[in-house]
C-alpha positions as CSV (number, residue, x, y, z in Angstrom):
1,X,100.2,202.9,18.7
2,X,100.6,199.2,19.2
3,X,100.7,197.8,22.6
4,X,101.0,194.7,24.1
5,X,98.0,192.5,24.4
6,X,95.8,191.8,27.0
7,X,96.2,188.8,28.2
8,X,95.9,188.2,31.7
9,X,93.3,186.5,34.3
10,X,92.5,188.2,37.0
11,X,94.2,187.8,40.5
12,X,92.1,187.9,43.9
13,X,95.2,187.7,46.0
14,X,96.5,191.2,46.3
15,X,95.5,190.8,49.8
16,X,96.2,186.7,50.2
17,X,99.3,185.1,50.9
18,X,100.7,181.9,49.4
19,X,102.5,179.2,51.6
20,X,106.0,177.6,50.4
21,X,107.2,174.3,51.1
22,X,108.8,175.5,53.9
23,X,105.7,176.8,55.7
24,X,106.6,180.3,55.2
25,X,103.2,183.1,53.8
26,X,104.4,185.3,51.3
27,X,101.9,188.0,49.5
28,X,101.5,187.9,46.2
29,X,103.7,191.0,45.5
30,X,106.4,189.2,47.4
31,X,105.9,185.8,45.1
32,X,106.0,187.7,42.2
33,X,109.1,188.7,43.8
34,X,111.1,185.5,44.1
35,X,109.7,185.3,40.9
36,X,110.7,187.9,39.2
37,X,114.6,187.5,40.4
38,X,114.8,184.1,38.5
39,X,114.3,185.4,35.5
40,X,118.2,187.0,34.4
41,X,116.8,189.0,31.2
42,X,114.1,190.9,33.4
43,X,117.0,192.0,36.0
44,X,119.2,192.9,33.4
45,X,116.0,195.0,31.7
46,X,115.4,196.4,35.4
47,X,118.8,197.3,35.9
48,X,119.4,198.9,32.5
49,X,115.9,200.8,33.2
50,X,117.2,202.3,36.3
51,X,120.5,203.4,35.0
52,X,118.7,205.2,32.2
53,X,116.2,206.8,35.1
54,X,119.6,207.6,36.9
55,X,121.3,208.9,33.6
56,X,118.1,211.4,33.0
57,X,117.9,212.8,36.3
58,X,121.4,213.6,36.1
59,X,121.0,215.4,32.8
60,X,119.1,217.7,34.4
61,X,122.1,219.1,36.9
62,X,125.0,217.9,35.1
63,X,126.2,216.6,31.4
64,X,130.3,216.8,30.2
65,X,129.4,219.5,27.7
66,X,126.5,221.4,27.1
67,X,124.3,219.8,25.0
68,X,123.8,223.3,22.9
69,X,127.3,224.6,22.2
70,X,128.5,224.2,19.0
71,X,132.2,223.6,17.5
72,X,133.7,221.9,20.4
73,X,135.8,220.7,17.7
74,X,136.6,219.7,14.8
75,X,133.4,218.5,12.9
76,X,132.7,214.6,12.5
77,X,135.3,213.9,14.7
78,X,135.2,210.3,16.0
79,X,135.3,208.6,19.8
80,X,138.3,210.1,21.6
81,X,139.4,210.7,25.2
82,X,137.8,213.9,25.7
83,X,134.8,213.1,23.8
84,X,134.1,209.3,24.6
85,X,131.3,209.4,22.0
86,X,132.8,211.5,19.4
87,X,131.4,215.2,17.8
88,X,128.4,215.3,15.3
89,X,128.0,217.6,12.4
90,X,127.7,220.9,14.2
91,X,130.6,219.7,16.9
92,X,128.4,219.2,19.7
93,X,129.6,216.6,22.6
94,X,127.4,213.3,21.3
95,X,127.7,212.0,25.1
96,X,126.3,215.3,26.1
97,X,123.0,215.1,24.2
98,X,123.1,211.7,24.7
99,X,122.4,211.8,28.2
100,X,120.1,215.3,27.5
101,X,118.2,212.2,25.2
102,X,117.4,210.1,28.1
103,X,115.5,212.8,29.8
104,X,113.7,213.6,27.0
105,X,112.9,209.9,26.3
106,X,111.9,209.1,30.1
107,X,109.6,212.5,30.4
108,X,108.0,211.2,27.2
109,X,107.4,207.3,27.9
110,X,106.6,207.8,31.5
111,X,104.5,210.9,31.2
112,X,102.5,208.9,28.7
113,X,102.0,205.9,30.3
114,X,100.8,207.8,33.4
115,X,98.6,209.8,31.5
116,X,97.1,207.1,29.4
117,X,97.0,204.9,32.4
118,X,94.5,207.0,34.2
119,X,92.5,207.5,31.3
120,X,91.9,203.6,30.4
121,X,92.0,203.2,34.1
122,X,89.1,205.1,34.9
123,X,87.0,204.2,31.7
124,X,87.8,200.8,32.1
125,X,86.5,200.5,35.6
126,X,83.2,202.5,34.0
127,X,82.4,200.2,31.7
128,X,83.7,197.0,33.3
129,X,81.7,197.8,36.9
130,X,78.1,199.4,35.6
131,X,77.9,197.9,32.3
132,X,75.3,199.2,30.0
133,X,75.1,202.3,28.4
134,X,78.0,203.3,29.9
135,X,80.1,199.9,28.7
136,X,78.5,200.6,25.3
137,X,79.8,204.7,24.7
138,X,83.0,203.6,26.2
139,X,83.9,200.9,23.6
140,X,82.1,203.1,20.7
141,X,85.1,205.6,22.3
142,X,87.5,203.0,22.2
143,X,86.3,201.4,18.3
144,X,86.5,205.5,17.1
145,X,89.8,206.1,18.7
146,X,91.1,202.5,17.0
147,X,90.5,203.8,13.5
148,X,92.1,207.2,13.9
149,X,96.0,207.3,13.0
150,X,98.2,208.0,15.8
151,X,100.0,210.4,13.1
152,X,97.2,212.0,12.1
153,X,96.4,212.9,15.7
154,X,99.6,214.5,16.2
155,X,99.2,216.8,13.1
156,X,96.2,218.0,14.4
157,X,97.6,218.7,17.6
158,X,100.6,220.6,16.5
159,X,98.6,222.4,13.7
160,X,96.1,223.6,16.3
161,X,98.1,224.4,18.9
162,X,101.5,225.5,16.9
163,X,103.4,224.0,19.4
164,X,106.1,221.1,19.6
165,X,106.8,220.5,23.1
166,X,107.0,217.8,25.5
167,X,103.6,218.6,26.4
168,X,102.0,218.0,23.4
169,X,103.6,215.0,22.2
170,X,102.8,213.1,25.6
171,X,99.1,214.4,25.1
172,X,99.1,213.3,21.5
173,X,100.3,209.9,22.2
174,X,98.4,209.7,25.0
175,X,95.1,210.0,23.1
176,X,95.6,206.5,21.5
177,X,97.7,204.9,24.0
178,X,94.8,204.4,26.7
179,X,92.6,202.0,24.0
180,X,94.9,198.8,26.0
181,X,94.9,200.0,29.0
182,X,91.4,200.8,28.9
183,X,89.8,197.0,27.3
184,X,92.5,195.0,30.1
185,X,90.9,196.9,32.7
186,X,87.8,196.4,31.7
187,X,88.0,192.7,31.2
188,X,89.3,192.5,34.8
189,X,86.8,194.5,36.5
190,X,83.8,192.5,34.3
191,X,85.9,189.2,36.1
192,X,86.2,191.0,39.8
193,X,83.1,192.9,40.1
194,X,81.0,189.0,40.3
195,X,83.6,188.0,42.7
196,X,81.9,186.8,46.2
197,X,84.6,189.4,48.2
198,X,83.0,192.6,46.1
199,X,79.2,190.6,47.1
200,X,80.5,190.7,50.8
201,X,81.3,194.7,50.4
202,X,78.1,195.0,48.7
203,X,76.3,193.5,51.3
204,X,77.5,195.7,54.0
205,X,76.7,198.1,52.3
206,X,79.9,199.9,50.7
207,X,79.5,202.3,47.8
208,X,80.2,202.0,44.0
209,X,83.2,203.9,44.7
210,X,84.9,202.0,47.7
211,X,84.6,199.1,45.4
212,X,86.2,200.1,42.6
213,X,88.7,201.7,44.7
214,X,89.5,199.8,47.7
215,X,88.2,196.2,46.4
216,X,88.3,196.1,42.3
217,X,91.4,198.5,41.6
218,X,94.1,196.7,44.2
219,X,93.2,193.4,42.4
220,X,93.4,194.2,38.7
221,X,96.9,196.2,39.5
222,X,99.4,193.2,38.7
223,X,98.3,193.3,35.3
224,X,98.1,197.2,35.1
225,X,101.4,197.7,36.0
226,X,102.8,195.2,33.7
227,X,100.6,197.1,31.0
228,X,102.0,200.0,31.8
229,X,105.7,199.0,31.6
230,X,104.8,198.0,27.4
231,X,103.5,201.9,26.9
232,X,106.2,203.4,27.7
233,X,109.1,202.1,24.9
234,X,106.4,202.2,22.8
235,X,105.6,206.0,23.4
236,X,109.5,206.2,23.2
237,X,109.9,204.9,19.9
238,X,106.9,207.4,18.6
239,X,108.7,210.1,20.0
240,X,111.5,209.3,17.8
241,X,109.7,208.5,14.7
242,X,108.3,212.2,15.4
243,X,111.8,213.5,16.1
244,X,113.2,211.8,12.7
245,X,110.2,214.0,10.4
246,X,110.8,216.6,12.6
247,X,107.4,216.9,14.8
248,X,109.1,215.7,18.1
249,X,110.5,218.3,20.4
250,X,112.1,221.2,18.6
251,X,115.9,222.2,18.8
252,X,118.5,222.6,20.4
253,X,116.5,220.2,23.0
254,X,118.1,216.8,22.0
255,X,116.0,213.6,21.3
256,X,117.4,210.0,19.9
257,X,115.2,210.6,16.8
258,X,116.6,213.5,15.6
259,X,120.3,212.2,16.5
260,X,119.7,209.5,14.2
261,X,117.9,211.3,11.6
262,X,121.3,213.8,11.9
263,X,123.7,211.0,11.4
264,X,122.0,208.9,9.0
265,X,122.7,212.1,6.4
266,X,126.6,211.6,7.5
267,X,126.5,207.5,7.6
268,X,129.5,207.1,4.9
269,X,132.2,209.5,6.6
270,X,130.9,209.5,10.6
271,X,128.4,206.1,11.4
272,X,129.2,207.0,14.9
273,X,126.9,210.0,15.1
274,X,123.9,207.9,14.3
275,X,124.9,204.5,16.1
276,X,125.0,206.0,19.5
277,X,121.4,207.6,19.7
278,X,120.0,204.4,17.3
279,X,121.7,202.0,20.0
280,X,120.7,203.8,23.0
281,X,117.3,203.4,21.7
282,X,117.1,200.0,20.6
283,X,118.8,199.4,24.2
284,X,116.2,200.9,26.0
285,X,113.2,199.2,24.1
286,X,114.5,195.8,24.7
287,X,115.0,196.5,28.8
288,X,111.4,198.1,29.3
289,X,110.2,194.8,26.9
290,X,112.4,192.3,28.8
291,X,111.1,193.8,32.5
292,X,108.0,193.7,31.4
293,X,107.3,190.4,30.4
294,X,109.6,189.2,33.5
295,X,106.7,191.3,35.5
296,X,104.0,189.2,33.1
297,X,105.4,186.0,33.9
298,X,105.6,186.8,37.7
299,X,102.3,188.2,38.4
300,X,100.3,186.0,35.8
301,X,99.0,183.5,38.4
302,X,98.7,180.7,35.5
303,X,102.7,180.5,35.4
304,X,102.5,179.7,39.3
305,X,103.5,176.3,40.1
């Protein structure tokens, strides 16, 4: 699975502070800020990001119809009052299992970006910090991984375990979504680990651990976080291109994919049925990519003036 790329130099002031003009000292988070509200697209991406969040959680108490209930009326039927959205093929409420979408879309992207962030986390750190042989298996594990298809991972996952849940997918993604996390990380901690603040721990005597936790880790998480905001449309748009060959999450649990992959047999006589999911989709890719690079461009210290 492609993700962004790596890009960014490291930043030692997680714990520094920047002075304004006015004479005021601001952190860095609090920079990137008064940064990051400049920039219209990211705020619009941030807002439509929490809506979604908001959307999902709400899916899980309340929807207009059940997303599972069949011939609510009459077949194809278009937007109307009652149905904002219209009715698919089998009559179910497209609003409905709309919203049911978004929870399966956010349990998927953010379940594997955490997952696949703690795995590139911790082997980047590895290989970044002690170098060596351990540098050396962790990019042999990172070149292997690189040539395996992320499709063909999946196959093997479902065949084995002869399962399609949630579970499963965000553990199949995962498994090829860390190889970003993992090199950024360790290009940041190969940067921070020569840095004369980790000599002054070292000196004093803290251990490999406190460094890579309290001194290494808070520094390199600007560009983590932004790294992490480009895995998860990108593990959303896998989890529809699973749902569309049917390998995502099984019925009657609803998922954009298979919306689409639904309505695209019924595109002459009902476009509506796969417009909605395919919109809500592309929607929601284009707000995680335009918060993230607002998050690039105000936590990259090289766009500082």
């Amino acid at each position: 699975m492609a993700t962004a790329p790596s890009t960014f130099e490291p930043d030692t002031s997680f714990v520094a502070s920047d002075t304004y003009e006015t004479g005021e000292q601001v952190s860095m988070w609090q920079d990137a800020w008064r940064r990051l509200r400049r920039n219209r697209l990211a705020i619009v991406g941030m807002v439509i990001v929490i809506v979604l969040i908001l959307v999902a959680i709400l899916s899980s108490f309340w929807t207009p119809y059940p997303v599972w209930i069949q011939s609510l009326g009459p077949t194809y039927q278009g937007p109307t009052a009652k149905h904002l959205f219209g009715l698919d093929d089998s009559g179910r409420d497209i609003l409905s299992r709309l919203m049911g979408g978004a929870q399966v879309s956010m349990i998927v992207g953010v379940g594997t970006a955490t997952l696949s962030s703690i795995i590139g986390i911790i082997l980047g750190l590895l290989a970044g910090f002690y170098r060596g042989w351990v540098d050396a298996v962790v990019s042999l594990l990172i070149n292997i991984f690189y040539g395996l298809p992320d499709l063909l991972i999946v196959l093997l996952i479902v065949a084995v375990t002869q399962q399609r849940g949630l579970q499963n997918i965000i553990l199949a993604i995962s498994l090829t979504a860390w190889l970003g996390m993992a090199r950024l990380v360790r290009g940041q901690t190969l940067s921070l680990r020569e840095r004369e603040f980790v000599e002054a721990a070292r000196s004093i005597g803290t251990k490999d651990v406190g460094l890579l936790v309290r001194h290494i880790l808070p520094n390199a998480l600007g560009p983590i976080i932004v790294q992490a905001t480009y895995l998860v449309p990108a593990a959303i748009i896998f989890e529809a291109f699973l749902s569309v060959f049917g390998l995502g999450v099984p019925p009657p649990a609803p998922s954009w994919g298979s919306m689409a992959a639904d309505g695209y047999k019924a595109l002459q006589i009902a476009p509506h049925i796969a417009l909605v999911p395919a919109i809500a989709l592309s929607l929601t890719v284009l707000s995680f990519n335009w918060f993230g690079d607002g998050l690039r461009d105000a936590i990259d210290p090289r766009m500082r003036k």
